[in-house]
C-alpha positions in Angstrom: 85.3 90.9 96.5 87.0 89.7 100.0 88.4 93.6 102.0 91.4 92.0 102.8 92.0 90.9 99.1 91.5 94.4 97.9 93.9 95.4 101.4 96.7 93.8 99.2 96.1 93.7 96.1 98.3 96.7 94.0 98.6 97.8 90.0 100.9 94.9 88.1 102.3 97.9 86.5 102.9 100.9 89.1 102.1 99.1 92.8 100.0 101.9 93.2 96.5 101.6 94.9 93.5 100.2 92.8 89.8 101.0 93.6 87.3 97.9 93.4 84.0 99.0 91.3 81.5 96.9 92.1 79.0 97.6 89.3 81.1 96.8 86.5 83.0 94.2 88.6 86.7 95.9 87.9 89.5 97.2 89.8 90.8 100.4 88.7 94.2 102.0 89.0 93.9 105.6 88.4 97.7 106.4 87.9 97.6 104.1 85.0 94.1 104.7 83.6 93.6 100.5 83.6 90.6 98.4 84.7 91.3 94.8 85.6 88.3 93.0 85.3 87.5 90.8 87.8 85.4 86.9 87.2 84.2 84.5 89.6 85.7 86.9 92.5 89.0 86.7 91.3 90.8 89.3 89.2 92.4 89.3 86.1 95.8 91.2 87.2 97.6 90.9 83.6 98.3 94.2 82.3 97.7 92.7 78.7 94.1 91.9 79.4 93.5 94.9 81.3 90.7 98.0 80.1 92.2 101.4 78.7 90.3 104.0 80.3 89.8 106.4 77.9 90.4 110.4 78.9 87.2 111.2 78.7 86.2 108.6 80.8 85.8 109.8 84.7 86.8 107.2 87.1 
């Protein structure tokens, strides 16, 4: 994942911040408990296809 992507890129939902997990290839927004998945190095910003963390899952 290109730095100066993740510089940019913000939540589709809130604008907040989002954290880039490279292991499971996802961008995380905390505020909104979401994981955007990302393919080919490019990700996935629709809040439709995005990952429900659930509570008990720490991010």
């Amino acid at each position: 994942m290109d730095p100066k992507l993740l510089e940019i890129l913000v939540c589709p939902l809130c604008k907040g911040p989002l954290v880039f997990k490279k292991i499971e290839q996802e961008l995380i927004c905390k505020a909104d408990r979401l994981a955007f998945q990302v393919k080919d190095d490019i990700p996935v910003m629709l809040a439709e296809e995005a990952r429900k963390i659930p509570p008990e899952e720490e991010i």
